[in-house]
TIDREN-945884 format. One record per residue (C-alpha): residue number from 1; z, x, y. Coordinates in pm, whole numbers, always signed. Layout:
! TIDREN-945884
<n:NUM; pz:Z; px:X; py:Y>
...
END
This chain:
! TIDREN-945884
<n:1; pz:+0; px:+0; py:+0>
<n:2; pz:-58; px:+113; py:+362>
<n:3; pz:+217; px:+306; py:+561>
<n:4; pz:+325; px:+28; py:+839>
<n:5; pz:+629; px:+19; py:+1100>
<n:6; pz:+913; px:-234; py:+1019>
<n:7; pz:+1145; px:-292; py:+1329>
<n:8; pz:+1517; px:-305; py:+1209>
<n:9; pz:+1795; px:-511; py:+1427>
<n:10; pz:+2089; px:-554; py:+1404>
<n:11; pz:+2434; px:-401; py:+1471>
<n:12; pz:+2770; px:-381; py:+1640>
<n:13; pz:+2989; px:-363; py:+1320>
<n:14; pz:+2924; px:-214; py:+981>
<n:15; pz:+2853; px:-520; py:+766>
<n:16; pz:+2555; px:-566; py:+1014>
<n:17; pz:+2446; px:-210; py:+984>
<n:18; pz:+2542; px:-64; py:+645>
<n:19; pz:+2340; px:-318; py:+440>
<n:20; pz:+2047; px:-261; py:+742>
<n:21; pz:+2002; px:+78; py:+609>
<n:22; pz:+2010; px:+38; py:+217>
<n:23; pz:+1656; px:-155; py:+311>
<n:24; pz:+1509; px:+106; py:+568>
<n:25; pz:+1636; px:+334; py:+263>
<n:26; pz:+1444; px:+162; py:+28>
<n:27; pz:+1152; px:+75; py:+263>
<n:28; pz:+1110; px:+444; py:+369>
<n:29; pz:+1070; px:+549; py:-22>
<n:30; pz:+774; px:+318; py:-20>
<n:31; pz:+598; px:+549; py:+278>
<n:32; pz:+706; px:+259; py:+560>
<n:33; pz:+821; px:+374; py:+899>
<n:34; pz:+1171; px:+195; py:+955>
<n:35; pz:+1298; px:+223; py:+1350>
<n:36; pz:+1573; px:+108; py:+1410>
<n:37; pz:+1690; px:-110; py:+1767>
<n:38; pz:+2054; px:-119; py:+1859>
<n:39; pz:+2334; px:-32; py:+2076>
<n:40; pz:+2504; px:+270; py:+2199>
<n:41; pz:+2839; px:+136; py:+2108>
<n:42; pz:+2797; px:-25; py:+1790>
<n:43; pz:+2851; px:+99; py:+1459>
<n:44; pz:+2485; px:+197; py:+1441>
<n:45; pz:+2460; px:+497; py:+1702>
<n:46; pz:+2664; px:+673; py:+1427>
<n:47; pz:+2537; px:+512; py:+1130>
<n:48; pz:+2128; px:+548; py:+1150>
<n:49; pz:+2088; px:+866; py:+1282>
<n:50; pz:+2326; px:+1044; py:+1039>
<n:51; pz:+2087; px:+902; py:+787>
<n:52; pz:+1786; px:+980; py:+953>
<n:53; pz:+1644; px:+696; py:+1110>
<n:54; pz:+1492; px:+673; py:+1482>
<n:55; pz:+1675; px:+440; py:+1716>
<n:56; pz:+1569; px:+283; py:+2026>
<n:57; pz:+1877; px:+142; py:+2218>
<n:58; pz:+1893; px:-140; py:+2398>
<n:59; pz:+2202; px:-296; py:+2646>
<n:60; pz:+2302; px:-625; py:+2536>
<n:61; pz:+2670; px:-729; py:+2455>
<n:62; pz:+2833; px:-1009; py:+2256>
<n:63; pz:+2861; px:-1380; py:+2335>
<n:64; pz:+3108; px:-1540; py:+2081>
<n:65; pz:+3506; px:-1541; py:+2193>
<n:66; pz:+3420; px:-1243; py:+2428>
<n:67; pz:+3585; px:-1397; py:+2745>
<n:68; pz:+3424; px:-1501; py:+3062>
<n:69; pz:+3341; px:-1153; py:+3254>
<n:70; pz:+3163; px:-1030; py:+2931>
<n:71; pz:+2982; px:-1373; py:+2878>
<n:72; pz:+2822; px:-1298; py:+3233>
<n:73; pz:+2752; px:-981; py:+3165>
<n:74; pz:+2549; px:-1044; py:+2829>
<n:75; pz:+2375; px:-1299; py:+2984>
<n:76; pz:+2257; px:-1073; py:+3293>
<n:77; pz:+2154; px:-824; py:+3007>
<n:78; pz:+1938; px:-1047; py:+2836>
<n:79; pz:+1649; px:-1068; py:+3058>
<n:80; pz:+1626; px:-672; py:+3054>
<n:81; pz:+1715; px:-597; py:+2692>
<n:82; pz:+1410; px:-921; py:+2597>
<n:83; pz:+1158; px:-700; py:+2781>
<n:84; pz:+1278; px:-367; py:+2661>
<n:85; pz:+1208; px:-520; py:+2277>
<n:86; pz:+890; px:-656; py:+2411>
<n:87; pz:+807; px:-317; py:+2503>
<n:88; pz:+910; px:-138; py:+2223>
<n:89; pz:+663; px:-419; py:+1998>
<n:90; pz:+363; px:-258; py:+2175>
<n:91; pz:+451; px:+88; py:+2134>
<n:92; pz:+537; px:+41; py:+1798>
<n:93; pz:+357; px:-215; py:+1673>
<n:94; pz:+556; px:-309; py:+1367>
<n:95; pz:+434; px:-516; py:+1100>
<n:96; pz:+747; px:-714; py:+1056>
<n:97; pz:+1106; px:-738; py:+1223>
<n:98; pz:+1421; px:-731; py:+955>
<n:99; pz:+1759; px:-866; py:+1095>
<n:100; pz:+2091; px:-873; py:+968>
<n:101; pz:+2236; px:-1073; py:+1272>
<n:102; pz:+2480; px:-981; py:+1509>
<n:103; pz:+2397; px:-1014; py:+1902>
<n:104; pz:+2195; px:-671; py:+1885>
<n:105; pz:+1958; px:-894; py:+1726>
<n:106; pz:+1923; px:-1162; py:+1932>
<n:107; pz:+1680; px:-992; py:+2188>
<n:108; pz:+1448; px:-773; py:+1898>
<n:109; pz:+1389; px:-1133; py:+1708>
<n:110; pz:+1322; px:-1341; py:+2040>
<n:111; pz:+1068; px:-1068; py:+2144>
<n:112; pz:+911; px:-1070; py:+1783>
<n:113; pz:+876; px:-1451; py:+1805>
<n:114; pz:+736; px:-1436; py:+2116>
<n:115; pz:+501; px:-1185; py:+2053>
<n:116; pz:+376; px:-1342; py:+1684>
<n:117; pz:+544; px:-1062; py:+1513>
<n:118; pz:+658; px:-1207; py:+1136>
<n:119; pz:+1056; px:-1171; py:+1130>
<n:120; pz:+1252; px:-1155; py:+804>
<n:121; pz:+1604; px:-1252; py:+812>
<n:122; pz:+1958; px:-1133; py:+589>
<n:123; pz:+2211; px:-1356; py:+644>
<n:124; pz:+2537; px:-1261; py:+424>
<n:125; pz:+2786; px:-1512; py:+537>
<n:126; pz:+2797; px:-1867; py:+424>
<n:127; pz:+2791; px:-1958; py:+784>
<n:128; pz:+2514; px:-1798; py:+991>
<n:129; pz:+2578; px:-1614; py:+1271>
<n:130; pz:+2476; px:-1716; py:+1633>
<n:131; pz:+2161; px:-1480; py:+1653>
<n:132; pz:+2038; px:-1582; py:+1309>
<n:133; pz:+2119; px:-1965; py:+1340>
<n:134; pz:+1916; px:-1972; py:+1627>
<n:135; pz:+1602; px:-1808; py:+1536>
<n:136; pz:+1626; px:-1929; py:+1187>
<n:137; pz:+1385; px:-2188; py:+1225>
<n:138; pz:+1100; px:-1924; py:+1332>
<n:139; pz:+1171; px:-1709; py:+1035>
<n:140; pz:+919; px:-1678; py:+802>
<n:141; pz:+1231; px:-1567; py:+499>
<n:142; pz:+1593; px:-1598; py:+543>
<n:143; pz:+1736; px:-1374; py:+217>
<n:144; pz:+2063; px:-1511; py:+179>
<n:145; pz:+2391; px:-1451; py:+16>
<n:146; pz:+2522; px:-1832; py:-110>
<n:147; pz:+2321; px:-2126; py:-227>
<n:148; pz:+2463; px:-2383; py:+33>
<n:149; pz:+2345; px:-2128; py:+324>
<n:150; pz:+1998; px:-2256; py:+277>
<n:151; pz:+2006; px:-2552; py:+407>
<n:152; pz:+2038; px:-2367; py:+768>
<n:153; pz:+1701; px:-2280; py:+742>
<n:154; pz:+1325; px:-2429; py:+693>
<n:155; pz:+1246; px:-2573; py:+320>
<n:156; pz:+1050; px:-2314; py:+138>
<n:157; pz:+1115; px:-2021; py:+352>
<n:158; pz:+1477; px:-1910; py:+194>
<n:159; pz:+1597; px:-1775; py:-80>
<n:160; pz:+1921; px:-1595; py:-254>
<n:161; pz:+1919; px:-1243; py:-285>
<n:162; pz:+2285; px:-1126; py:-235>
<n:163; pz:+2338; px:-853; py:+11>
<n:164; pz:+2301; px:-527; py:-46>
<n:165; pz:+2572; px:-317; py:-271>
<n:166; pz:+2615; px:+12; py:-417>
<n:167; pz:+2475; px:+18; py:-774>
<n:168; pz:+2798; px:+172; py:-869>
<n:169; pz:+3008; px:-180; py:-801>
<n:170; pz:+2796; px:-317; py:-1040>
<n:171; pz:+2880; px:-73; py:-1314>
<n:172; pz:+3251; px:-116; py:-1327>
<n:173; pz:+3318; px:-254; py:-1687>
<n:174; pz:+3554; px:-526; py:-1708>
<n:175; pz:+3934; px:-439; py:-1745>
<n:176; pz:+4134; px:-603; py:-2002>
<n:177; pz:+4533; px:-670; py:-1950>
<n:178; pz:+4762; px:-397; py:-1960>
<n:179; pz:+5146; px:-376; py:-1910>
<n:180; pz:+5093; px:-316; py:-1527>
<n:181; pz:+4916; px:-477; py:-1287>
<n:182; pz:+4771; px:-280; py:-1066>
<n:183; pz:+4689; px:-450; py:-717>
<n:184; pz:+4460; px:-283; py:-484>
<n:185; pz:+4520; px:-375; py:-128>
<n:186; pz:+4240; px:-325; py:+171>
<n:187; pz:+4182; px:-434; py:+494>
<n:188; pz:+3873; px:-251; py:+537>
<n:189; pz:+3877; px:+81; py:+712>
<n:190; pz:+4035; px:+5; py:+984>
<n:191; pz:+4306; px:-193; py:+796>
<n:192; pz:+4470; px:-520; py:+886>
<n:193; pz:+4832; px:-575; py:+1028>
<n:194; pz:+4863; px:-879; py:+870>
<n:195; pz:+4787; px:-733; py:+496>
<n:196; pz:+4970; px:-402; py:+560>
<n:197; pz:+5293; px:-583; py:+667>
<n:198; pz:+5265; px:-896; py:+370>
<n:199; pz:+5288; px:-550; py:+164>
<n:200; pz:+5591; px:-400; py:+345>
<n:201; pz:+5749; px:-734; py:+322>
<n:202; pz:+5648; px:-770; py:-81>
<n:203; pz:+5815; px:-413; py:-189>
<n:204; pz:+6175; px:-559; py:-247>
<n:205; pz:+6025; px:-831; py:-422>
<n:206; pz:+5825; px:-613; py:-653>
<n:207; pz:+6158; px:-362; py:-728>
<n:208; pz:+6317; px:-713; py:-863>
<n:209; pz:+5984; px:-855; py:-1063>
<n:210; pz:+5999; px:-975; py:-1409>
<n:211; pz:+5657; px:-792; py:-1445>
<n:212; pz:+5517; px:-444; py:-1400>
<n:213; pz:+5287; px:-383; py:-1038>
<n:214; pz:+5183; px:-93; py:-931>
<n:215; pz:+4980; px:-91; py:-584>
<n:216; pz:+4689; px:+69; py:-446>
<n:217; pz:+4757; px:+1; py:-45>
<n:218; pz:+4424; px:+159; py:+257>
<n:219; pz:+4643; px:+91; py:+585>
<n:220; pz:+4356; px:+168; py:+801>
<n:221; pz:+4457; px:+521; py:+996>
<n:222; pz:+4700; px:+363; py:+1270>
<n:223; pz:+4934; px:+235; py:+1069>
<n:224; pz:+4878; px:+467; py:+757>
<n:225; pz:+5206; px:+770; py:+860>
<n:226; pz:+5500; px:+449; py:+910>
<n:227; pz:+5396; px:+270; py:+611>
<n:228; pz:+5346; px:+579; py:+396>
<n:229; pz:+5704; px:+703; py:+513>
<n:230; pz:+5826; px:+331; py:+409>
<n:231; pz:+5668; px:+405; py:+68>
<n:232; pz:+5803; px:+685; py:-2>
<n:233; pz:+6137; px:+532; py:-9>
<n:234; pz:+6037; px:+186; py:-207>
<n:235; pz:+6043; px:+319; py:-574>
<n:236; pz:+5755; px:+137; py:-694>
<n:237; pz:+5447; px:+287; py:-868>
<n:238; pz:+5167; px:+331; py:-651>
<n:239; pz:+4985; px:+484; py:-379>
<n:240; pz:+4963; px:+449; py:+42>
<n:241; pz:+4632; px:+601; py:+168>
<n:242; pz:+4491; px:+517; py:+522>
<n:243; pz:+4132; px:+508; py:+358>
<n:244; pz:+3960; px:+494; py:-3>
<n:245; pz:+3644; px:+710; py:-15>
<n:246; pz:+3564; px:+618; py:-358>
<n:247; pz:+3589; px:+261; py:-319>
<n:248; pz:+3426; px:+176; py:-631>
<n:249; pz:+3675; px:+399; py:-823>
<n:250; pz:+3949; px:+193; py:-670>
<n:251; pz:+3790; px:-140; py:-822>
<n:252; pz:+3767; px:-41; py:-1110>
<n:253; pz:+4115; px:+67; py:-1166>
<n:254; pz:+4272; px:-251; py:-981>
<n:255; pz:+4310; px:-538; py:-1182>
<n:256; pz:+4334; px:-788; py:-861>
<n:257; pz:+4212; px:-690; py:-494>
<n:258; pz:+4393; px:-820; py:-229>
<n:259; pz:+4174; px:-868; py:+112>
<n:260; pz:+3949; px:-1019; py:+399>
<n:261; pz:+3674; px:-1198; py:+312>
<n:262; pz:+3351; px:-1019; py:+492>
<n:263; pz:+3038; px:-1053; py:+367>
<n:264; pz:+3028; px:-668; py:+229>
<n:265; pz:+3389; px:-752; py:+93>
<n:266; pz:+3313; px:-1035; py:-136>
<n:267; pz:+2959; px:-934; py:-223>
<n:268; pz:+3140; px:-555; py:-361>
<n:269; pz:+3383; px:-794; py:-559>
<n:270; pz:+3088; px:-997; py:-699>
<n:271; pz:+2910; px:-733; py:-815>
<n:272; pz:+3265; px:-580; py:-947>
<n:273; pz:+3333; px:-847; py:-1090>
<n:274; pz:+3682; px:-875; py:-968>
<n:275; pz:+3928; px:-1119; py:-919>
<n:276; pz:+4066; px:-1170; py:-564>
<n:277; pz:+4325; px:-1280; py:-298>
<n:278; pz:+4104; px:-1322; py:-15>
<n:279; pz:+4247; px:-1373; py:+309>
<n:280; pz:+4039; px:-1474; py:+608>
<n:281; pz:+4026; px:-1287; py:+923>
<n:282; pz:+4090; px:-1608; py:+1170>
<n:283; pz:+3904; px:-1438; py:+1448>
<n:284; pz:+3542; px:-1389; py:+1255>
<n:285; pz:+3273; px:-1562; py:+1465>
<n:286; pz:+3203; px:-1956; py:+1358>
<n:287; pz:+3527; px:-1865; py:+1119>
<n:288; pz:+3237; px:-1754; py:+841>
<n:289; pz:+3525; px:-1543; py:+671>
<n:290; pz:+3736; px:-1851; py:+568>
<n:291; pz:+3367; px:-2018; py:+467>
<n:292; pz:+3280; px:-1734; py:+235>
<n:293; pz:+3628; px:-1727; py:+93>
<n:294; pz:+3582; px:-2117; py:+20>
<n:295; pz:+3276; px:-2044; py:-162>
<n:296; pz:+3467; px:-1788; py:-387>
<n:297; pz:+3751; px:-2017; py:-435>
<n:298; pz:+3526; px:-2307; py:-515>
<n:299; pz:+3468; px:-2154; py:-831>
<n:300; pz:+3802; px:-2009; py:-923>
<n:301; pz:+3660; px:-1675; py:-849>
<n:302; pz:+3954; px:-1612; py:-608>
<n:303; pz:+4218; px:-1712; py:-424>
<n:304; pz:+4271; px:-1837; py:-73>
<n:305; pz:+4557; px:-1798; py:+159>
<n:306; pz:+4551; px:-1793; py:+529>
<n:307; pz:+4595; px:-1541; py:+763>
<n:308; pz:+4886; px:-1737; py:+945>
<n:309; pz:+5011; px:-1845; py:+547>
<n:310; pz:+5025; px:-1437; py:+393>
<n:311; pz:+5368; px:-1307; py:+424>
<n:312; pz:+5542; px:-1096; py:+153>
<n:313; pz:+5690; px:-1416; py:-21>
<n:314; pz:+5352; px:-1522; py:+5>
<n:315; pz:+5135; px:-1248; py:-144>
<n:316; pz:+5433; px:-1255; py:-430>
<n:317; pz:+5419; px:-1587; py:-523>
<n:318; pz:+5015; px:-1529; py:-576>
<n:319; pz:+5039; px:-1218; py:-761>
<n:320; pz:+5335; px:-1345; py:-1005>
<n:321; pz:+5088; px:-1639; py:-1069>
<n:322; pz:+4794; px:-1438; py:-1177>
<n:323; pz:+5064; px:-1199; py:-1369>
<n:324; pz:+5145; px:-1500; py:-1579>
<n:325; pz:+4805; px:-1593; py:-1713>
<n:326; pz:+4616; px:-1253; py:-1743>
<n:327; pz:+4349; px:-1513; py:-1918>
<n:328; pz:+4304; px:-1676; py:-1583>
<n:329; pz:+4259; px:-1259; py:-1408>
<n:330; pz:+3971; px:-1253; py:-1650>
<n:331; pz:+3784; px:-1528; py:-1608>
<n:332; pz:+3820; px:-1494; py:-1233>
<n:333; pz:+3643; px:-1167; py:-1288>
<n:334; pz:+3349; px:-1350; py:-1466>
<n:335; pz:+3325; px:-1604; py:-1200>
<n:336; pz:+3309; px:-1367; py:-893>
<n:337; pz:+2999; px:-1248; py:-1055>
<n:338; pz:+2803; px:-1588; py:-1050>
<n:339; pz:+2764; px:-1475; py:-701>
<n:340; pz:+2653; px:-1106; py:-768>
<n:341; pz:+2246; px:-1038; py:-704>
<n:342; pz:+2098; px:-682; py:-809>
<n:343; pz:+1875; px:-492; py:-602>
<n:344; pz:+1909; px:-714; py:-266>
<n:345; pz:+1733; px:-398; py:-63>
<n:346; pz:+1443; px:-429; py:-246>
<n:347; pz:+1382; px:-754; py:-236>
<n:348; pz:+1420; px:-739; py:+128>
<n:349; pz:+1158; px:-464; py:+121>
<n:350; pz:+942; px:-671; py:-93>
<n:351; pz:+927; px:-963; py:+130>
<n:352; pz:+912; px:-734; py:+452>
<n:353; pz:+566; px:-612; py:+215>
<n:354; pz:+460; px:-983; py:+159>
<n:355; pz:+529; px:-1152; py:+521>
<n:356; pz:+338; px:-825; py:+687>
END
C-alpha cells in the first residue's frame, strides 16, 4: 500500500495519548507517516517525541469543570488553534485524522470536517467525551470500547475494538486460590488520596482478619515517604512503592486490584483478566469513570464503591467478601475478559487504511 500522512489528535492526559501512540506505532510499521497535533502542556509534549513522532502544537485549553476565566480563555483560543489545524491539513495533507478525544482534539477534527478530510474516532469510555460526542456524527468509524457506546454514534459507522493494551496483560494466566490474598492497590501514577488513605485506614483491620492479605500499595510519589514510614510499622505482608514499572507483573501476582476506573484501567484488567474494586474518580468529565465501572459491575466483573463510600471499613468489608468465596474471585476474572479485544492498534490502523 502507498506511504500516506495520518494526522493524530488528541491529548492532555495519558489515557488520551498512550493508546494514540500504540496506533502511530503500528501505523508507522506499515510505511505511514503519523504527525502528531497537541499541546505543550499535555501529557503528549513528553510522550510522542520520546518515541519519535513529529508534533505540531497547537494552544487550546479545556472546557469541562475548568472554571469561568479558563472557559474564556479556550474559547478565545479556538478561532486561532481551528485555523492553525486548517493550516497544518494543507501542509500535510493527511489521508485521514485519528482521535482519541480530549479538547486537543476538538480543533484537528473540526478542521478535518471542514476541510473533507475522513476522521476516525477511539472512544474508550462508555460515555464519550465532549470533543468526540460532538463530532461523532461526521465520523466516518468510531472504534469503541463497550457495546452500549454505539448508540452515540451513526448506524453502520461503529464498531468494538477495545482500546489499546500491552500484549503482555493479555498473557497473565489465571491465578487459582492460595492461602493469601494478595490485593494490589493503584491509583494510577500519580496515586489517589482517597485509595491511599482507605488503605491506611484498612491496616488495623487486616492485623485482626480471619484471613491471610498481603498488599501491593503505588501511592503516587507525594504521598509515597508518609505512607511507606506508616508501613513499616503495620506488620502486615506486603509492599508500599510510589510507582509499579512492571505493571503487568503486578497483575499477575494480585489476586484482586483495587482502583479507578479509567478507560486504560479497566481495559488492562480486561485483558488481565482480573477481578476488581473499582472506584470512580467523581471528578472525570460527564462522570464516564462511574459509567465504565457500571459496565464492569453489570456483569459481576467487579465491584463498585464510591469515591465518597471507600473508607478503610469500607475497602474491608469488600475484600473479606471476595476472601470468602474465592469461586466468586474466579469467575470475576473470566467475566472482566468478556470485555477484553486483541490487537485494538491495528484495527485502528486498518480502518485509518480503509476510510483513506
Amino acid at each position: 500500500m502507498q506511504a500516506k500522512t495520518y494526522l493524530m489528535a488528541g491529548g492532555g492526559t495519558g489515557g488520551h495519548v498512550i493508546p494514540a501512540v500504540a496506533v502511530a506505532r503500528e501505523l508507522r510499521s506499515r510505511g505511514h507517516r503519523p504527525v502528531f497535533v497537541g499541546t505543550r502542556t499535555g501529557f503528549e509534549a513528553k510522550l510522542v517525541p520520546s518515541a519519535g513522532f513529529p508534533l505540531e502544537f497547537i494552544e487550546i485549553g479545556g472546557l469541562k469543570r475548568v472554571g469561568f476565566a479558563q472557559t474564556l480563555r479556550t474559547l478565545g483560543q479556538i478561532p486561532v488553534s481551528f485555523a492553525r489545524c486548517v493550516g497544518l491539513i494543507n501542509r500535510y495533507h493527511p489521508a485521514a485524522v485519528f482521535s482519541m478525544g480530549g479538547y486537543a482534539a476538538g480543533p484537528v477534527t473540526l478542521a478535518a470536517w471542514w476541510k473533507g478530510v475522513p476522521i476516525a474516532i477511539m472512544e474508550p469510555n462508555a460515555v464519550p467525551g465532549l470533543a468526540n460526542r460532538q463530532i461523532g456524527r461526521f465520523v466516518r468509524r468510531a472504534l469503541v470500547s463497550f457495546a452500549e457506546t454505539r448508540r452515540y454514534f451513526p448506524t453502520g459507522r461503529s464498531e468494538v475494538t477495545g482500546l489499546p493494551v500491552r500484549p503482555e496483560f493479555f498473557e497473565i494466566a489465571p491465578k487459582p486460590p492460595g492461602e493469601t490474598l494478595n490485593v494490589l492497590v493503584t491509583g494510577g501514577s500519580r496515586g489517589s488520596r482517597t485509595l491511599n488513605n482507605a488503605v491506611r485506614e484498612v491496616w488495623p483491620l487486616f492485623r485482626e482478619a480471619p484471613f491471610r492479605v498481603a498488599l501491593i500499595h503505588q501511592t503516587g510519589t507525594d504521598a509515597y515517604q508518609q505512607v511507606a514510614q506508616e508501613f513499616e510499622t503495620a506488620q502486615l505482608a506486603g509492599e508500599v512503592t510510589p510507582f509499579i514499572a512492571d505493571m503487568p507483573a503486578a497483575f499477575a501476582r494480585a489476586d484482586v486490584v483495587v482502583c479507578r476506573s479509567g478507560a486504560g484501567a479497566v481495559a488492562e484488567l480486561a485483558a488481565a483478566g482480573k477481578p476488581s474494586i473499582l472506584v470512580p474518580f467523581p471528578f472525570a468529565a460527564d462522570d464516564h469513570q462511574l459509567k465504565n465501572a457500571e459496565q464492569f459491575a453489570k456483569v459481576d466483573a467487579a465491584r463498585l464503591v464510591l469515591d465518597g463510600e471507600m473508607n478503610g471499613r469500607r475497602l474491608y468489608d469488600e475484600i473479606a467478601r471476595l476472601a470468602a468465596e474465592p469461586e466468586r474471585l474466579q469467575r470475576m476474572g473470566e467475566n472482566a475478559r468478556v470485555f477484553a479485544k486483541r490487537n485494538a492498534a491495528g484495527r485502528a490502523a486498518d480502518v485509518l487504511e480503509e476510510i483513506s
